[in-house]
C-alpha positions, 0 to 999 in steps of 0.5 A: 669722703669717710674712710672705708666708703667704697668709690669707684671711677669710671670714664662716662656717669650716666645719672638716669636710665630713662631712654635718653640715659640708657641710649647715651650709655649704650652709645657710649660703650658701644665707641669704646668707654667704660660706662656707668649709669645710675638710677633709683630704680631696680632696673633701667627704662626709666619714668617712659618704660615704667610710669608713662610710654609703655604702660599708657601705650600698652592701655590704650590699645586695649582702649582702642580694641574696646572702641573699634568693637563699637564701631562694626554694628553698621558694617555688619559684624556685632560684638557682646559688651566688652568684660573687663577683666582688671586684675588680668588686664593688669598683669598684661601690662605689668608682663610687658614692662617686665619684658622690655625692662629685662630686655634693656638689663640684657642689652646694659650687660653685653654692653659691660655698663655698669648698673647701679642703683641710687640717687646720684648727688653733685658733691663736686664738679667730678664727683658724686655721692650715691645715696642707697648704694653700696657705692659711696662715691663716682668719679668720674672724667664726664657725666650725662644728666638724664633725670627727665622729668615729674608731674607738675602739682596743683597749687595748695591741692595735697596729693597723698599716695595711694589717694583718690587724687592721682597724678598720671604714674598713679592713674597708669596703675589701674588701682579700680575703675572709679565710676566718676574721674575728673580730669584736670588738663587738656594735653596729650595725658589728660586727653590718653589717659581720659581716653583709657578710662572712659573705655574701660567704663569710667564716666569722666568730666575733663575740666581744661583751663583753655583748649585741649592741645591748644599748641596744636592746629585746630585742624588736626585736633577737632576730629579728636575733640568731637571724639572726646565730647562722645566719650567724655560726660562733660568737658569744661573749656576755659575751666580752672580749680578753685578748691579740691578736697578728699573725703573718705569716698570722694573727692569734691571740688570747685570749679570756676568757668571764664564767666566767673561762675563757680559750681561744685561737684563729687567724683570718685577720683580726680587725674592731675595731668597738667603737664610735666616739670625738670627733675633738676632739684637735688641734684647738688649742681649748685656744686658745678658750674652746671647753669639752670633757668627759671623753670628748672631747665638745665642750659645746654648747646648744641652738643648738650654740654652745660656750663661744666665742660665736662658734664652734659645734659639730655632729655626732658631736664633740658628745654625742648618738648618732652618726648623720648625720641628727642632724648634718645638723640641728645643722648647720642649726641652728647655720647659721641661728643664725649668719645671725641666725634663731631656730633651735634643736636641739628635736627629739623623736625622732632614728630610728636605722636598723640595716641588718642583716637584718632591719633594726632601727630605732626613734625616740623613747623606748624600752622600756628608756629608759622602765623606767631612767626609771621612765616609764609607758608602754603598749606594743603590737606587732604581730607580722608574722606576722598580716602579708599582705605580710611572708607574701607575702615569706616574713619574718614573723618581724618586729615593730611595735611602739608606745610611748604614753602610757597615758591619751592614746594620744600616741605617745612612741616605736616601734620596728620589725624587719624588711625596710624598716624604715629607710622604716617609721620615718619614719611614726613619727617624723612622727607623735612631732613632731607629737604624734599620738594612736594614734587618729591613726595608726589612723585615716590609711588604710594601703594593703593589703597592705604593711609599712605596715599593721603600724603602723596596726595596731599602733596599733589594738591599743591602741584594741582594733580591730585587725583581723588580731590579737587580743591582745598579744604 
């Protein structure tokens, strides 16, 4: 340390303000730690309040307003075509971050957590130097690592700021409407963010380099698929990248399809969203016994300690998918082992929500898990179409489905397509923890008519008492 750098202790360091950093922070103080987190942004939220969550959920259910417009001719009810004010559009969303981000500062204050901006750096196993800060140096007696994660890149493709390839945080800022985007990727940002743009009037090409969502049951994703083929100008499956290169006022490039053809084309801007990597690089854990896997996962056990007793780790820089629901909990947890209680990671199902349209979400085992497994396993769906609400609203081309245990009837897992299916799950999800039987679910009486009913329903299914479908699909 240089003498006359200011350093400060404290009980717990947070690195990372994202929602696993700010729930480990708050939890934390909440049992009576003093508590510092550190960021390098102004204000806490993190990549999902600024870059990702919030900003993509806040446009799609503009996307979403804009296609259920389209959808009322046959129900009698015509609406003009959609004006897109851009700069105002903007402005919306920027007021919602601001107020959820001033919501969370609030929230850090009446805590007393302290707030610092900065990078955080390892210099050793209980200290770190903070770079742009006027603090120089924490000490501290534990530490959470909660940096999340960064957009994986394109081999050899240059990416510069403010270009016309744009990575998802790019994309999210709305810059223009380009008249023609390239989407490279088939998960669940190329599918939201694809979603977005073509609602708001962008002609877009997704280029995938095998199936959309290819984790996911074919099941669920095929009413999105059909959804995307009519919103999209092309989609090319089983697609690679050979060469991208930008020009003042486009971007061309070379694609290269499973029978080895390649072909050309121009657009106005391409999105790379091929998935996300660990920010676990200059960190300085080389000076920890913090342990790292070949992919930039930071090593944990079930109470998210590393190697380093004393430092643990949450979020997306762990293994696990990348989710902020996910990273709230180990948060928790890894905040309560710190203060001394019995606290582990034990969770049984972790929902992931898709907020396409259709929305797509799903929790516990999947069909496809339990196949790989070579698990048995009764599945069961319920097709909307036998649905009085999704008939009343004109989208019967959803799906409930269950995953049980053949003997028992114990739910394993559920998936659902659909509008709403990021509120459907939770159902699910209560009723894997607590180790429901479809006879449980069958029997909690589901108000008619809504979206609700296809899960007890689809529960009834295995029990044969189904009372608005016969059979399987």
């Amino acid at each position: 340390m240089v003498v006359g750098e200011i350093t400060q202790k404290t009980d717990l360091l947070v690195i990372g303000a994202g929602p696993g950093g700010y729930a480990a922070a708050f939890r934390a103080a909440d049992l009576g730690l003093d508590v510092t987190m550190v960021d390098e942004r102004e204000r806490p939220g993190g990549l999902c309040l600024y870059e990702g969550c919030i900003p993509s959920k806040t446009l799609l259910y503009l996307a979403e307003l804009i296609n259920d417009t389209g959808r009322t001719d046959k129900m009698g009810i015509r609406f003009a075509k959609p004006q897109i004010d851009l700069p105002a559009l903007i402005k919306w969303k920027e007021s919602v971050i601001d107020k959820l981000a001033r919501g969370l500062t609030g929230l850090s204050e009446k805590r007393s957590v302290q707030y610092l901006s900065g990078r955080a750096f390892f210099e050793e196993p209980n200290m770190v130097r903070l770079i742009g800060s006027d603090v120089a140096h924490i000490k501290f007696r534990h530490a959470i690592i909660a940096t999340g994660s960064l957009p994986r890149a394109l081999p050899d493709i240059e990416m510069n700021p403010g270009g016309r390839i744009m990575d998802s945080a790019a994309a999210l800022e709305i810059k223009d409407i380009p008249e023609t985007l390239l989407i490279v990727g088939g998960g669940y940002i190329a599918l939201e963010l694809g979603q977005v743009y073509a609602s708001l009037g962008s002609k877009v090409t997704m280029a995938v380099r095998s199936e959309i969502l290819r984790e996911v049951d074919r099941d669920l994703v095929r009413p999105l698929a059909r959804r995307m083929e009519k919103l999209c100008e092309e989609i090319h499956l089983h697609t690679t990248i050979e060469s991208m290169q930008e020009k003042d006022d486009f971007v061309e490039v070379t694609l290269k399809n499973d029978k080895d053809e390649s072909f050309a084309k121009k657009f106005d801007r391409v999105l790379v969203a091929i998935g996300r990597a660990p920010f676990s690089k200059d960190l300085g854990l080389e000076n920890t016994a913090v342990k790292i896997d070949q992919r930039g996962f930071i090593a944990v056990n079930e109470q998210q300690r590393t190697g380093d007793s004393h430092i643990f780790a949450v979020g997306d820089v762990v293994q696990g998918p990348m989710l902020a629901h996910k990273a709230m909990r180990e948060g928790k947890v890894a905040a309560e082992v710190v203060a001394g209680k019995s606290a582990a990671f034990d969770v049984r199902a972790i929902p992931a929500v898709v907020y396409t349209d259709p929305q797509v979400a799903w929790c516990g085992i999947t069909e496809l898990e339990a196949q790989k497994q070579e698990i048995h396993v009764k599945v069961v769906r319920f097709p909307w179409g036998a649905s009085g609400r999704a008939t009343t609203m004109g989208l019967t081309e959803g799906l409930t489905k269950l995953i049980l245990e053949p003997d028992t009837g114990r739910i394993l897992g559920a998936g659902i397509v659909g509008r709403d299916a990021e509120a459907l799950i939770a159902e699910s999800v209560l009723a894997i923890e607590m180790g429901a039987l479809a006879e449980d679910l069958a029997l909690s009486i589901h108000p008619h008519p809504t979206l609700t009913e296809t899960e007890g329903e689809a529960a009834e299914i295995f029990l044969g008492s189904s009372t608005h479908f016969i059979g399987e699909q």
